[in-house]
Structure formats: structure tokens, C-alpha cells
C-alpha positions as CSV (number, residue, x, y, z in Angstrom):
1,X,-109.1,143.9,24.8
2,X,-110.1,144.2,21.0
3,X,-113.4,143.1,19.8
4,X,-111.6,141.5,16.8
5,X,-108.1,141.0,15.5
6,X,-109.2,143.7,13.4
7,X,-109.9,146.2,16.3
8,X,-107.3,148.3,17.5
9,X,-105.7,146.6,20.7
10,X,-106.4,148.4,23.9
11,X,-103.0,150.6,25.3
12,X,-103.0,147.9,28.3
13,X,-101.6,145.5,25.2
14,X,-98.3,146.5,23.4
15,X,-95.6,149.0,25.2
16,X,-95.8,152.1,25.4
17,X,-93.1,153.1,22.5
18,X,-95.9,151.3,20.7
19,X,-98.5,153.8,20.4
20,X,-96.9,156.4,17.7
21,X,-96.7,153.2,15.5
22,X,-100.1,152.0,16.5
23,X,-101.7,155.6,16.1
24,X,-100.3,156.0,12.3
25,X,-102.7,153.3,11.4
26,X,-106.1,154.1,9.1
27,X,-109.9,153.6,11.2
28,X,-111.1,150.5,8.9
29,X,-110.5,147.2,8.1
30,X,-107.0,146.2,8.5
31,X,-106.5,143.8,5.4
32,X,-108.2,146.1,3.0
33,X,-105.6,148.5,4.0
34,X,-102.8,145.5,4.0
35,X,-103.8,144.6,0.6
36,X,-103.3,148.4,-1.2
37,X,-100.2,149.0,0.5
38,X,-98.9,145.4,-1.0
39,X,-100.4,146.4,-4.2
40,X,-99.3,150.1,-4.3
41,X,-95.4,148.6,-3.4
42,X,-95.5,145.8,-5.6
43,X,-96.0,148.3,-8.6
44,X,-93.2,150.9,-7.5
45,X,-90.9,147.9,-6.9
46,X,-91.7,146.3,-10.2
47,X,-90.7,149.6,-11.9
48,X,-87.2,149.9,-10.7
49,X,-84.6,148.6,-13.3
50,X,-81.6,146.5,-12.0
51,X,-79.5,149.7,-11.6
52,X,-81.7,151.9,-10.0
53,X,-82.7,148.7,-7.4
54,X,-78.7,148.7,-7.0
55,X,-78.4,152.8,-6.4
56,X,-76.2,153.9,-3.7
57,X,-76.0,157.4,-2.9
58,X,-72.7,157.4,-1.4
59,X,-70.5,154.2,-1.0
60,X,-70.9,153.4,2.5
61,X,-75.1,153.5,2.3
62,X,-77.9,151.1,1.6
63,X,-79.1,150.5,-1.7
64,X,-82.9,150.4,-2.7
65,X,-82.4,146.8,-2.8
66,X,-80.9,146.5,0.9
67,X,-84.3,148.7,1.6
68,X,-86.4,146.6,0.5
69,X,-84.9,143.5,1.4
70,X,-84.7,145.3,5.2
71,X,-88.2,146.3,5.2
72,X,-89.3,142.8,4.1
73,X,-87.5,141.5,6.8
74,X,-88.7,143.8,9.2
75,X,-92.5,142.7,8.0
76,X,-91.8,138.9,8.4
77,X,-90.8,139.8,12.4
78,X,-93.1,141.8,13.1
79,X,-96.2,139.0,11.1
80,X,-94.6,136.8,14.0
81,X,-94.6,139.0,16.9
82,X,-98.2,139.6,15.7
């Protein structure tokens, strides 16, 4: 069992399919590192036009804009499951 919420959680606490995820994240203070990567995406989002946001690479595929709404989705799930 962690320490802290900002301790890593002990392999006894999330599945094991888990731990590549849970392994990719910095030593240190989890909302320092929360707040650059919102900072750091915030500023590449902000500099995509309307037509590169809508860019496609082939018909059938997501845009940057289904990306990000995706990954924002993805975020709010997993702030829940958290």
C-alpha cells in the first residue's frame, strides 16, 4: 500500500497488464509532472490550425481532432477509475 496518493501503488493494487503503464511513469511528484504534460499539450494543441486539427491521412482514419478528443476521453475514465 502507497505511503501517499503520490507514491507508486504496490503490484498487489492494479492488474497485472497494469504495470508497463505504471512503470512508464517519472520517480517524483505526480502533479508536477501532470501539470507539464497539460502545459506542454495545451501549447502543441493551440498551434494546430482548423485544417491541420481536421487532417486525415487516408479517408477511413482518425483525424488529430478525433485524437484528441479520444485521448481526452480516455483521461476523464481513467481520473474516475483513479
Amino acid at each position: 500500500m502507497p505511503q501517499s496518493l503520490l507514491d507508486r501503488p504496490g503490484a498487489d493494487e492494479y492488474a497485472p497488464y497494469y504495470a508497463a503503464y505504471i512503470r512508464l511513469v517519472p520517480p517524483g511528484d505526480l502533479l508536477v509532472h501532470f501539470e507539464r504534460q497539460r502545459a506542454l499539450m495545451e501549447h502543441r494543441f493551440r498551434a494546430l490550425t482548423p485544417d491541420r486539427a481536421g487532417y486525415r491521412y487516408a479517408p477511413d482514419n482518425w483525424s488529430v481532432r478525433d485524437v484528441l478528443c479520444h485521448l481526452t476521453d480516455t483521461e476523464r475514465v481513467f481520473s474516475h477509475r483513479a
